[in-house]
C-alpha positions in Angstrom: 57.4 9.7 0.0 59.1 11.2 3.1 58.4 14.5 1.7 54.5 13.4 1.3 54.7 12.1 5.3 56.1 15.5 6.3 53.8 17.4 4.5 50.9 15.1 6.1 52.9 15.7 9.9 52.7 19.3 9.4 49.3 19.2 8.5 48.1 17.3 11.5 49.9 19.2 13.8 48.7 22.8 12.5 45.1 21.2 12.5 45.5 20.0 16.2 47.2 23.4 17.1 44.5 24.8 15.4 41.4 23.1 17.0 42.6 23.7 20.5 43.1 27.4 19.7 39.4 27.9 18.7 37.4 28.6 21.7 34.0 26.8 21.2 30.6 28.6 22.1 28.7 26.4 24.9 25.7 25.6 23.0 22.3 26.7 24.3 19.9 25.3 26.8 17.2 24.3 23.9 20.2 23.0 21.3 21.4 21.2 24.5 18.0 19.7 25.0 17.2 18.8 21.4 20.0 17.1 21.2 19.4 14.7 24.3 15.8 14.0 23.2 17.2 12.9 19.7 19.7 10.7 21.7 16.2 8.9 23.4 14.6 9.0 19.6 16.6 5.6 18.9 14.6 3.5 16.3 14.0 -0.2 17.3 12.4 -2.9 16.2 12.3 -4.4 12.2 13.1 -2.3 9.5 13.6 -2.7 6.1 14.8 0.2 3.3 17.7 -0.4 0.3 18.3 1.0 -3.0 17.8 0.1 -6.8 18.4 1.5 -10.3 17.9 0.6 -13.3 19.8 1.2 -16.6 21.3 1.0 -20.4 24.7 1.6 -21.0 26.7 1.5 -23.7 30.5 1.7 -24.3 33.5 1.9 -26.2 36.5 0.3 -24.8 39.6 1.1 -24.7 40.9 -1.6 -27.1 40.4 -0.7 -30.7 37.2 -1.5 -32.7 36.0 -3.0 -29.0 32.1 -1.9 -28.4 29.7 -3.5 -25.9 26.0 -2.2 -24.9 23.3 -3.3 -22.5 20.4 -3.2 -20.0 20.8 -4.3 -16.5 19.3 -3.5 -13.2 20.8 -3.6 -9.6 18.5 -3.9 -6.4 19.7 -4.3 -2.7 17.2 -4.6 -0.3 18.2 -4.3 3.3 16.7 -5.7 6.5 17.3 -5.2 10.3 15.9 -5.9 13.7 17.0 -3.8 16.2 16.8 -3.6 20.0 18.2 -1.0 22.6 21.5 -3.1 22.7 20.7 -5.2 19.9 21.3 -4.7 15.7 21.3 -7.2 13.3 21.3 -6.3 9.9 21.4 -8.5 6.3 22.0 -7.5 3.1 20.8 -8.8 -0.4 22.0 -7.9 -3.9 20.5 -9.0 -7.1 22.0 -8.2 -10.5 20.5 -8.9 -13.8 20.8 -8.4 -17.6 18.0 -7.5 -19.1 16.9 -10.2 -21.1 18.4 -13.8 -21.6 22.1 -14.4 -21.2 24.8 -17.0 -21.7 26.2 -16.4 -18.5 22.7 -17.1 -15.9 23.3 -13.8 -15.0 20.1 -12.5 -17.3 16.2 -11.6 -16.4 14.6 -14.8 -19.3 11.2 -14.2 -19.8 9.1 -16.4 -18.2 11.9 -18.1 -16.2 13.6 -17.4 -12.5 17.4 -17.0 -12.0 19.4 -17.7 -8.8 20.8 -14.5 -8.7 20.7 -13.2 -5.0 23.9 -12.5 -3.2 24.6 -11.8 0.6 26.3 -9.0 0.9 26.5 -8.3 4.4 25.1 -9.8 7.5 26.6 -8.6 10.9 25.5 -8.3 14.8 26.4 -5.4 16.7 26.3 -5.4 20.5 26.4 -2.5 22.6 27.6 -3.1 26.3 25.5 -2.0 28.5 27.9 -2.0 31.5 30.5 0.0 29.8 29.2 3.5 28.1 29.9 3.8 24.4 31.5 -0.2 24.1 30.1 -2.0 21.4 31.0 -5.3 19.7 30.6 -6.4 15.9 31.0 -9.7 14.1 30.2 -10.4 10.6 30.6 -9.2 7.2 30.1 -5.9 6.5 31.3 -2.4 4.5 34.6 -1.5 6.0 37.2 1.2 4.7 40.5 2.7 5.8 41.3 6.1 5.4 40.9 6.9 1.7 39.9 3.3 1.3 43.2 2.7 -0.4 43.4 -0.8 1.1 39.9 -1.9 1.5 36.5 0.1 0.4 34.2 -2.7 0.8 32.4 -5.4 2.6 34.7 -8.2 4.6 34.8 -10.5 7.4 35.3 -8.8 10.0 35.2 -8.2 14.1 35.7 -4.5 15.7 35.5 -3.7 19.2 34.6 0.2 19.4 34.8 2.3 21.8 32.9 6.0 21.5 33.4 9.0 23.7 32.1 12.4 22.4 33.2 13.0 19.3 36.2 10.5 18.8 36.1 6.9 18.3 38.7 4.1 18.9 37.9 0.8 17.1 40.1 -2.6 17.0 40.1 -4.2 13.8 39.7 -7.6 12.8 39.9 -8.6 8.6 39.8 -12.1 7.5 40.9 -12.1 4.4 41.2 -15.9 3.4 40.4 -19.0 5.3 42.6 -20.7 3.0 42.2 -24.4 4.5 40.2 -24.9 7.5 42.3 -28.3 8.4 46.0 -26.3 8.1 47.6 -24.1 9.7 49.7 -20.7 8.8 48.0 -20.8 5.6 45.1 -17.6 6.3 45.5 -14.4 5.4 44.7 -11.5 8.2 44.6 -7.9 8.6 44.4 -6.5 12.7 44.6 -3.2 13.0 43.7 0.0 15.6 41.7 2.4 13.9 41.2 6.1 15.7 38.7 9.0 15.0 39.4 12.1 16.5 37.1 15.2 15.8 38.4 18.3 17.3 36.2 21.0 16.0 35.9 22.0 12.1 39.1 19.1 12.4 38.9 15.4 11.8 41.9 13.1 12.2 42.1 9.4 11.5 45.4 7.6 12.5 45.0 4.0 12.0 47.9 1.0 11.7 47.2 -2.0 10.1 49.1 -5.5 10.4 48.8 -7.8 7.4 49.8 -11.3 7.8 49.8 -13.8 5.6 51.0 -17.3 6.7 54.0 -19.4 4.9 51.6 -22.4 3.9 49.6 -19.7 2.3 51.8 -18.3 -0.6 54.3 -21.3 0.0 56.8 -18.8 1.8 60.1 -19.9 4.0 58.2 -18.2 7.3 55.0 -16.1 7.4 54.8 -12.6 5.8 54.3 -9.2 8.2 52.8 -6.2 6.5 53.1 -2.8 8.4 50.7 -0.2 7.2 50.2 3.1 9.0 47.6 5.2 7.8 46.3 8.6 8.2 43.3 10.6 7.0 42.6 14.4 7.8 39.6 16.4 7.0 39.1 20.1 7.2 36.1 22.4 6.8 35.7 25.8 7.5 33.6 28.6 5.7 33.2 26.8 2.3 36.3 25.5 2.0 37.0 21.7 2.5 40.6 19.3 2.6 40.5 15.7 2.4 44.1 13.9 3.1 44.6 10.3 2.7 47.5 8.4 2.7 48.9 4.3 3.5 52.3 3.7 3.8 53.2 -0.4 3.4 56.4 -2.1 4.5 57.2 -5.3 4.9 59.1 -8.2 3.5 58.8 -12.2 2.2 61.4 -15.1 2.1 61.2 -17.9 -1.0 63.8 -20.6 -0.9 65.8 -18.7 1.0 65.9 -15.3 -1.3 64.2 -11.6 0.1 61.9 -10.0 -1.2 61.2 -6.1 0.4 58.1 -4.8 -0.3 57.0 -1.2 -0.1 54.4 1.1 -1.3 52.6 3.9 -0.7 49.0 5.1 -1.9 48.2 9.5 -1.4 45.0 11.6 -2.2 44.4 15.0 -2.1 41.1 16.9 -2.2 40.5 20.3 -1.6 37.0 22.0 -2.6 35.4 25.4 -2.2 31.6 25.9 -2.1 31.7 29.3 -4.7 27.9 29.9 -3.5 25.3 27.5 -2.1 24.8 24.6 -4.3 28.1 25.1 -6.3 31.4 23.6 -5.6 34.8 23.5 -7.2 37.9 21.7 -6.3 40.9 19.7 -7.7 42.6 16.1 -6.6 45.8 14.7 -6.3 46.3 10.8 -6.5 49.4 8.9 -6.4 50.1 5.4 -5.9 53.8 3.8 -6.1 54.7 1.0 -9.2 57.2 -1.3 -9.5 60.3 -0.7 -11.3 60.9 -3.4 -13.5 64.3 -3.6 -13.4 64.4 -4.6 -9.5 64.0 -8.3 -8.5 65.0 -8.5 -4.6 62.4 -5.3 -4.1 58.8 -4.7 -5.2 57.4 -0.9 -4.7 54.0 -1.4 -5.9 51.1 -0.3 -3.6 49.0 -2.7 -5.2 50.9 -5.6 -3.3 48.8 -4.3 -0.3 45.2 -3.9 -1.8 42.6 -6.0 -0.2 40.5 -5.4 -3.2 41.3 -1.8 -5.4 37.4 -0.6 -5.5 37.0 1.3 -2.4 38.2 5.0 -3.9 38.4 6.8 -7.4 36.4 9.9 -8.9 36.6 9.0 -12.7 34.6 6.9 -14.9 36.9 5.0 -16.4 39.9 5.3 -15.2 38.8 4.3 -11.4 35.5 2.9 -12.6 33.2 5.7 -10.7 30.1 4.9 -12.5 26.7 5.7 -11.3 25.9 2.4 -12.6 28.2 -0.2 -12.5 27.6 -3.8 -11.6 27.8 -6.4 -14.1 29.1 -6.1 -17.1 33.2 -5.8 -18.1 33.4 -2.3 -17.4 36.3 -2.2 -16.1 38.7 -2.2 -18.9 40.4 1.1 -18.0 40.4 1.0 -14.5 43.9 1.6 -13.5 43.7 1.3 -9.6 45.7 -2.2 -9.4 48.0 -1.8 -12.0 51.2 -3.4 -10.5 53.0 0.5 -12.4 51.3 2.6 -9.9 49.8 5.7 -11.3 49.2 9.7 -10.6 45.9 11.3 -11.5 45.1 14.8 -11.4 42.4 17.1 -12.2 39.4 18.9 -11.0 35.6 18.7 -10.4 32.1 20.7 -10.0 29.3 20.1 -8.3 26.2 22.1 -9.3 22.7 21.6 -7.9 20.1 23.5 -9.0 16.8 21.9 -7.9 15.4 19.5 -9.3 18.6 19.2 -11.6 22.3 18.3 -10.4 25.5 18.0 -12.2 28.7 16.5 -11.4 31.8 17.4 -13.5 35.2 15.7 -13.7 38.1 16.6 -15.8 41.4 14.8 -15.2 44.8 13.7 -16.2 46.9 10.5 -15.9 50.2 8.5 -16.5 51.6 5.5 -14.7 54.2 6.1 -12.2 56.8 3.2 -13.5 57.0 2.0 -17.4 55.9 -2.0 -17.8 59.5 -3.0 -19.1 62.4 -1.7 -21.0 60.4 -2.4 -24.2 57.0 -1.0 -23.0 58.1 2.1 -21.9 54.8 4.5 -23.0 53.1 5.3 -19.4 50.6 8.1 -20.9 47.0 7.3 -19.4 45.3 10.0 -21.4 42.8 12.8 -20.6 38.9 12.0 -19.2 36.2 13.8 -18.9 33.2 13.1 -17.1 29.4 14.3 -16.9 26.6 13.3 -14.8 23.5 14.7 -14.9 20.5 13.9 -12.5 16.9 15.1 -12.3 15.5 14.6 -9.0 11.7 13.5 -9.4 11.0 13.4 -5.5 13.5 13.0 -2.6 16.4 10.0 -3.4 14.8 9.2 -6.4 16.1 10.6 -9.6 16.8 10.1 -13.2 20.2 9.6 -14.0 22.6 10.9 -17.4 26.1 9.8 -17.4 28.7 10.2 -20.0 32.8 9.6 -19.9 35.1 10.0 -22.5 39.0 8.9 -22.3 41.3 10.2 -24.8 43.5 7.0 -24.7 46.8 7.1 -23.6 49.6 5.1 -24.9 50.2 3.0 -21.9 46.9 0.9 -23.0 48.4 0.1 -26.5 51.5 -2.8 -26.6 53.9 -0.1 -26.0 52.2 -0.2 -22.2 50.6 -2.8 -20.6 47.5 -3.5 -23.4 47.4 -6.0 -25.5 46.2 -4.2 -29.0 46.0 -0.9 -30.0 43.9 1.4 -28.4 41.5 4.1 -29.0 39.6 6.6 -27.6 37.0 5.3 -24.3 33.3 6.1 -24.3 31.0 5.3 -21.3 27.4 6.8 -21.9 24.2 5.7 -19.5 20.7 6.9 -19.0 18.9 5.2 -16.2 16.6 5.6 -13.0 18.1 5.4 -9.3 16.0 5.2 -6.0 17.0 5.0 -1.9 14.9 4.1 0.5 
């Protein structure tokens, strides 16, 4: 890990270094005043746009002679009203079988289901007295750098403060309002998030506090979290790096007995565009496990996961699906596995109007074995195609198709519960953004 932190420290330095070596062309008069007549262009008033798709999807998990196919649609519709200090913003989400299910989760004919969602409603306040200041309550989409911790919509407050091209935000996650009448029992994150562009550079400190309160988890006193984060992005002439990495430390007391806990969660991402419309690269992802054999320590990074959906690149193995929203598909998703994991591999990106293709090809095993008797930590091999045919702009049919050669970790010699066998994932549906 401290070799990953130097390598990260090294990085941002050079980048810095870099940045301020660069001298930057003063942009012309008519650039200069395009760009403040695009700063007055600021939409107001009601407006409503979202996105949809609908699909079949069929699969072969990765427990043997396990199959499961289906229909099912997905439609979020998003409304706003805003004002020249003023935004507030709801968001619905409807998911539905095709036809009649068990569950109430199905589109009967002839019948209505109760199957709308909230999934974000927020007000945002800019402050007129103070340039750049803006407040935000609600819930809404919020993710750390490489969205190892959180990827997706919360409770939240942030306090944001713009100037140029860097942004410093104060974060405020509720996590769980575990009794309203008690206290020390709720679950918080605060944190002080900072966006620094410097050029063809972007840098993203950020440090997180975690706290979860001794009437919450039944602990001798309540539970501190550290977790500094960093993301760095490069771009320059094609080429492209994306850095990510959380670092957790913190500790819990039970009846008296310690528990440290540690973990640490790494991506690496660099891409080359070979020509316009095609682009190559590879990834690195690591995430710490526990060792089973440790009792007054746990290194998993999953301890620190708000929720373990907010990053990933493969179908299966970090449930990347261009269509995923109802059903158990996530039988080989390996993100919150307490053994940590590495994955490695690399992808394409081809676009060749009206037709686009995404290609994955990766590697994994799980960074600690489950026990001294389930020692196998093999993930296997996937390999993933998408295939979409734009039919006019955002709206496209869609092709997918993910295949796993099963690993040994998913059988009883890992962490499954059966024997395993090779994964399928294979959907054709119709996606649209407006």
């Amino acid at each position: 890990m401290k070799k990953i932190l130097t390598i990260i420290l090294t990085l941002m330095i050079a980048g810095v270094v870099f940045a301020e070596d660069v001298k930057m062309e003063e942009p012309k008069k008519e650039e200069v005043k395009k760009e403040e007549v695009k700063k007055e262009e600021k939409k107001t008033g009601f407006q409503f746009n979202g996105a949809v798709y609908v699909y079949g999807a069929t699969y072969k998990t990765t427990k043997k002679d396990e199959s499961m196919s289906f229909g099912a649609f997905r439609f979020r519709p998003f409304f706003s009203y805003i004002t020249e200090n003023v935004k507030a913003v709801v968001k619905f989400e409807i998911d539905q079988f095709l036809g009649k299910e068990t569950g109430g989760k199905g589109a009967d004919i002839g019948n209505d289901e109760k199957v709308i969602e909230v999934k974000a409603a927020n007000l945002t306040f800019d402050i007129p007295a103070v340039k750049g200041l803006s407040v935000k309550g609600g819930v809404d989409e919020y993710k750390t750098p490489g969205g190892f911790l959180i990827g997706t919509e919360a409770g939240l407050g942030l306090l944001t403060y713009k100037t140029g091209s860097h942004a410093f935000n104060l974060v405020y996650l509720k996590v769980e309002e575990k009794n309203q009448t008690l206290q020390n029992d709720d679950w918080t994150v605060m944190g002080l998030d900072i966006n620094l562009g410097l050029g063809d550079i972007k840098i993203r400190p950020a440090l997180y506090i975690s706290t979860i309160g001794k009437n919450y988890a039944g602990l001798d006193k309540d539970a501190t979290i550290m977790l500094p984060s960093l993301g760095f992005n490069f771009k320059m002439s094609g080429l492209s790096i994306d850095l990510n990495g959380t670092f957790g430390t913190g500790e819990t007391t039970t009846g008296g007995t310690k528990t440290s806990l540690s973990g640490y969660a790494f991506d690496f991402n660099p891409a080359f565009e070979v020509q316009k419309g095609i682009k190559v690269g590879a990834f690195l992802t690591m995430v710490s496990g526990d060792k089973a054999d440790t009792t007054d320590k746990q290194e998993n990074f999953s301890n620190f996961m708000l929720k373990s959906d907010g990053f990933g690149r493969l179908f299966l193995l970090q449930n990347q699906q261009s269509f995923s929203n109802i059903a158990n598909d996530t039988f080989a998703d390996i993100r919150g596995k307490a053994q940590g994991y590495m994955l490695a591999g690399i992808t394409a990106d081809i676009k060749l109007n009206p037709i686009s293709l995404n290609i994955n090809l990766g590697y994994g095993q799980l960074a600690q074995q489950v026990s001294t008797t389930k020692t196998k930590k093999d993930l296997g091999i996937e390999a993933d195609l998408s295939i979409g045919y734009e039919i006019e702009k955002n709206a496209k049919l869609v092709f997918d198709f993910g295949y796993l050669a099963t690993g040994k970790a998913f059988s009883t010699e890992g962490f499954g519960s059966s024997d395993e066998q090779a994964a399928i994932y294979a959907a054709l549906g119709m996606a649209y953004k407006f």
